[in-house]
Backbone as CSV, one residue per row, in Angstrom:
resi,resn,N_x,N_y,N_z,CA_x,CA_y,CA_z,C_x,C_y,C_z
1,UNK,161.605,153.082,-20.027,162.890,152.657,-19.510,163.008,151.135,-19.673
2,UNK,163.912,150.773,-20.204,164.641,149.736,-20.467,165.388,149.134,-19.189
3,UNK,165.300,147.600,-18.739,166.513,147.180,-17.599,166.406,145.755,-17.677
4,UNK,167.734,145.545,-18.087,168.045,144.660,-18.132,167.777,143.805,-16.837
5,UNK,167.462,142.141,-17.193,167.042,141.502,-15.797,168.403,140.080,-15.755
6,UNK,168.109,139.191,-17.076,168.617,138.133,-17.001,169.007,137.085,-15.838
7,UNK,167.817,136.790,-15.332,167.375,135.951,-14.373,166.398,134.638,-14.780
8,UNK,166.569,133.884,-13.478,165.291,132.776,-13.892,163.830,133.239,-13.431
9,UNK,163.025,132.425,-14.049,161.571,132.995,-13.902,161.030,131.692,-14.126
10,UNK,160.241,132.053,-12.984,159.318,130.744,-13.335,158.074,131.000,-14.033
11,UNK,157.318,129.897,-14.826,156.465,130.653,-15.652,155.164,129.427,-16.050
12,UNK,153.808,130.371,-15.700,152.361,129.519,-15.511,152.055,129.590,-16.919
13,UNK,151.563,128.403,-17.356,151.142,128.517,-18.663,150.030,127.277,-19.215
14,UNK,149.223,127.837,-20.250,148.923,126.057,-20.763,148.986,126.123,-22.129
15,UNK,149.276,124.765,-21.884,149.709,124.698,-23.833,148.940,123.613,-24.264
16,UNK,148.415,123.833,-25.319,147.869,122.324,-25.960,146.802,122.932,-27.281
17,UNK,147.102,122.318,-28.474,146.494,122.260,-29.648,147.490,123.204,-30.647
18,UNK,148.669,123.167,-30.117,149.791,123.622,-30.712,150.011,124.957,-30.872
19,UNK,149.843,125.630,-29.233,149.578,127.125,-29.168,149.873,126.974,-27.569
20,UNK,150.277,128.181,-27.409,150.758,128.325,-25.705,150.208,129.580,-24.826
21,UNK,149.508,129.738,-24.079,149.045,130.840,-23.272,149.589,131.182,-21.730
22,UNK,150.855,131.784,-21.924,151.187,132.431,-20.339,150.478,133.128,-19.679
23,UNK,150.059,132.473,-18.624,149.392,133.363,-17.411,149.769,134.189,-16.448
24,UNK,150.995,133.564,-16.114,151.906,134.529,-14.963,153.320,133.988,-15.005
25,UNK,154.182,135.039,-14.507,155.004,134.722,-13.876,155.535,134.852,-12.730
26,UNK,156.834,134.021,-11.990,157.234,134.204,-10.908,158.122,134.589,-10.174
27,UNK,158.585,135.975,-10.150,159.876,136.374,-10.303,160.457,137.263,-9.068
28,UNK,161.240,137.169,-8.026,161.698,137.876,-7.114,160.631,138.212,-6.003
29,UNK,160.270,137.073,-5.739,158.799,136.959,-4.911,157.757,137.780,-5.167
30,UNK,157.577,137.475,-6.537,156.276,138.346,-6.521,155.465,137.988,-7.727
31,UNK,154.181,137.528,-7.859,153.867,137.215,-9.018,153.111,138.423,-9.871
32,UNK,153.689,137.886,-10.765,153.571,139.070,-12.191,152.103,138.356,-13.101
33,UNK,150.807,138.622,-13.083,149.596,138.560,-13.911,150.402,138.732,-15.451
34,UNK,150.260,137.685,-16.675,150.240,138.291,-17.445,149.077,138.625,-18.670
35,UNK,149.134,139.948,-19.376,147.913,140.012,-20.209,147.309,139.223,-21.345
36,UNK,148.770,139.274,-22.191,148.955,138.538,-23.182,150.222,138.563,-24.103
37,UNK,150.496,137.805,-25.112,151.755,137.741,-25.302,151.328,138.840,-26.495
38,UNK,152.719,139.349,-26.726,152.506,140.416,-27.507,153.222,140.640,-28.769
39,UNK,154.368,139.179,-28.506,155.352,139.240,-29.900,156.129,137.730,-29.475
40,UNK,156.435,137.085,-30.560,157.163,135.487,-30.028,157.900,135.169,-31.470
41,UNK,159.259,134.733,-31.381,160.344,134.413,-31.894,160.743,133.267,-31.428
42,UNK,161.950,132.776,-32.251,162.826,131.849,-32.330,164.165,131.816,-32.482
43,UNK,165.001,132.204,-31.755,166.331,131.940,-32.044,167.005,130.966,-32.115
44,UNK,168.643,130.297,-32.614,169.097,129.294,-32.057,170.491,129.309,-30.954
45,UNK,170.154,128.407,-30.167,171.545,128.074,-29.664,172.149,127.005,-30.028
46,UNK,173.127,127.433,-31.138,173.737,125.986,-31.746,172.801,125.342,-32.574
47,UNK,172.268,124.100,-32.453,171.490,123.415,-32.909,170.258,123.285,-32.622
48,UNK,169.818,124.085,-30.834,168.733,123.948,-30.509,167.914,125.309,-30.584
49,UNK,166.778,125.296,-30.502,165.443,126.115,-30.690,166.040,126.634,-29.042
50,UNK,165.719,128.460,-29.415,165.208,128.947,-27.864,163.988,129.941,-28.629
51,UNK,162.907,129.529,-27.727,161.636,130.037,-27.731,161.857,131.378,-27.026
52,UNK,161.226,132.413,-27.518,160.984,133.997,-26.814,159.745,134.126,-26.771
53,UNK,159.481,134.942,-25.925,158.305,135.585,-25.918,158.371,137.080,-25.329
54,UNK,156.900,138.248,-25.947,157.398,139.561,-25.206,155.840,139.241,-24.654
55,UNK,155.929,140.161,-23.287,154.415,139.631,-22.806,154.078,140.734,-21.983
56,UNK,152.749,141.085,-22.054,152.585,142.587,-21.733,151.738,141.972,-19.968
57,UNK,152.213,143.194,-18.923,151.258,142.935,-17.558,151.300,144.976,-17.492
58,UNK,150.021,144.756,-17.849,149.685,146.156,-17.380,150.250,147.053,-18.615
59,UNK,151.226,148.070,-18.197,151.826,148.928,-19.651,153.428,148.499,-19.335
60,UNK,153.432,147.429,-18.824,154.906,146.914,-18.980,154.885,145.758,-19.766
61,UNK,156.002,145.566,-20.527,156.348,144.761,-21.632,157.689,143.592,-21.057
62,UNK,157.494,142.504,-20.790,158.791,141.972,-20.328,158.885,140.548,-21.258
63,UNK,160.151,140.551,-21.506,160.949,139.310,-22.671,161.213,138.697,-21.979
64,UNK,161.382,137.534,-22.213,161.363,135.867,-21.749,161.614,135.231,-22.683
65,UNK,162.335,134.293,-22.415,162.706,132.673,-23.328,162.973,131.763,-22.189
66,UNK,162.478,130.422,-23.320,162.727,129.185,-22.517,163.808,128.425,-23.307
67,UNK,164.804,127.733,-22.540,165.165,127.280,-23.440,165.554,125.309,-23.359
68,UNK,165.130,124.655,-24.045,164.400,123.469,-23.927,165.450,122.410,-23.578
69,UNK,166.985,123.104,-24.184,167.956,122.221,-23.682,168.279,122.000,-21.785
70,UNK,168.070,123.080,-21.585,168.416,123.549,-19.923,167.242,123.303,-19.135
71,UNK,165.903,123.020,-19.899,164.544,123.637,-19.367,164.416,124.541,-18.484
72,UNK,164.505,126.335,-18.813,164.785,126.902,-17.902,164.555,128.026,-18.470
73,UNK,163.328,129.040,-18.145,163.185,129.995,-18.617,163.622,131.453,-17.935
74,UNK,163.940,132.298,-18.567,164.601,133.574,-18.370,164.135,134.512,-18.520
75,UNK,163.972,135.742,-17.739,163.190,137.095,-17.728,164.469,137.953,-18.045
76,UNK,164.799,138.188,-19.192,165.422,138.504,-20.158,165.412,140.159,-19.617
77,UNK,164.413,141.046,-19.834,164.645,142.200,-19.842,162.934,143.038,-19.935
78,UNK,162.869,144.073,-18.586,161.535,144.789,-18.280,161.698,145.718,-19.362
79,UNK,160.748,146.134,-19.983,160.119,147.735,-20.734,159.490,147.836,-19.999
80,UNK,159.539,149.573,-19.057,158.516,150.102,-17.929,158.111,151.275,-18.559
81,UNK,156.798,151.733,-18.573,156.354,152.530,-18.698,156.368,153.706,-17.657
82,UNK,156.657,154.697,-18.396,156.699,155.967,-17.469,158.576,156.372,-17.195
């Protein structure tokens, strides 16, 4: 099942040596462990870069982008298993 979220999310990460590793996120009081990213794109808005990411916690799959003009990342949409 598919559901749409389009919300903000806050989101743990570290980046450095020109590679990024999300750890969690923070979303509707509750933090979400994540496993690993599982697919990452690039779209544009206009002129600027929005970063995606799909990121697996458990057998759920949830999409995210940040986007660098707003600095403000978005939990785009859950894939739930079952």
């Amino acid at each position: 099942m598919i559901t749409d979220i389009n919300e903000p999310v806050r989101v743990k990460m570290i980046v450095g040596k020109g590679n990024i590793k999300i750890i969690s996120l923070f979303w509707n009081n509750r933090l979400i462990p994540v496993d690993k990213i599982t697919y990452r794109w690039i779209t544009k808005k206009g002129i600027y870069p929005v970063f995606h990411f799909a990121v697996s916690s458990g057998k759920n799959i949830m999409e995210i982008h940040f986007n660098p003009v707003e600095l403000q990342w978005i939990l785009d949409r859950i894939h739930m298993d079952g």
